[in-house]
N, C-alpha and C positions, 0 to 999 in steps of 0.2 A: 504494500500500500504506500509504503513511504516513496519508495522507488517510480511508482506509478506517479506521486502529487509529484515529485521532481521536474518528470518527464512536462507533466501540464504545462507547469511557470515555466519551463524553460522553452515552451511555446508561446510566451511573450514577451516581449520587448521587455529589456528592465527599466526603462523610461516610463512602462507602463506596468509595472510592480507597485502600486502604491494603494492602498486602501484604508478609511479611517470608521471610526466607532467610537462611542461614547466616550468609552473608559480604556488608557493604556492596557489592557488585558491580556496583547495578542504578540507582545514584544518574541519570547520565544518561537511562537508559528512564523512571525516573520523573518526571525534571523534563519531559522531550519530552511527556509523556502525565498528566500534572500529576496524578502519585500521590503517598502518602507511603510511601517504604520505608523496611520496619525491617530490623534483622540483631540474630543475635547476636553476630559478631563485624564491626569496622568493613575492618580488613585480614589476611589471613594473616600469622601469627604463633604464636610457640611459643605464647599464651596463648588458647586456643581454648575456650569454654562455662567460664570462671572465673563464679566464684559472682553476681559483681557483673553480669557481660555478663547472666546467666542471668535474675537479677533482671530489667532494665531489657527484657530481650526477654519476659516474662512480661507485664509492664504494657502492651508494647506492643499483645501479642494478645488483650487484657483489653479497655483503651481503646479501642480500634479494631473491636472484636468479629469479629475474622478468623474465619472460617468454616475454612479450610486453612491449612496451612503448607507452603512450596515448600524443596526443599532439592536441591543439585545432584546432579549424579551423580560428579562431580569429586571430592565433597566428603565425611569422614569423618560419620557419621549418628548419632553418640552423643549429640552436643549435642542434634540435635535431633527424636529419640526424645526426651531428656529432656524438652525443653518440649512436645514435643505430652502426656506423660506429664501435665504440670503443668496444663496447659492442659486436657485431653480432647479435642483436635484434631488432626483426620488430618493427614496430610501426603503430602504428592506427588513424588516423585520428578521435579524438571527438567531434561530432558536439555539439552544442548548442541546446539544442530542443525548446526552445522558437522559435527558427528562423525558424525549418520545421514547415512543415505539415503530418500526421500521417504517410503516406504512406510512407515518405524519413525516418524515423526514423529503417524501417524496414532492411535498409541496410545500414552498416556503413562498408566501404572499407578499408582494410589492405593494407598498402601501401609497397611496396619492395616486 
């Protein structure tokens, strides 16, 4: 499986290796799979989509020219309503797959 996720990214561009989410969460999948992830926030904390995180996660979907935004299911969606807002960028719902079972893993719903 690993070998196989390899094979995928390295069917695209690393220009085009970039994807963000709420919470810095994804730093390991990204070094293993040699992506750049953004967040708006780095760890859970009272200070969640402050003005300055909001900023710096805006550049990031700008600079990178993310096509989606990924945001947990765990996760409060206010922040990031706002940046797809900012942005003009859907976002997707990421479920947790520990928590399905096979058959829900086959559909993950694009939200907006």
């Amino acid at each position: 499986m690993n070998k196989e996720s390899h094979n995928k990214f390295d069917d695209i561009s690393k220009d085009s290796r970039a994807f963000i989410t709420s919470e810095g969460a994804f730093k390991y999948f990204a070094r293993q799979y040699d992506l750049k992830p953004g967040y708006i926030w780095e760890i859970n904390t009272e200070k969640q989509g402050t003005p300055e995180q909001m900023k710096q996660a805006i550049e990031f979907v700008k600079k990178h020219n993310l096509k989606h935004l990924l945001v947990e299911t765990s996760v409060e969606r206010k922040s990031m309503d706002t940046l797809s807002e900012e942005t003009k960028k859907i976002f997707m719902v990421k479920y947790l797959p520990i928590l399905l079972e096979k058959k829900e893993l086959k559909e993950i719903p694009i939200i907006k």
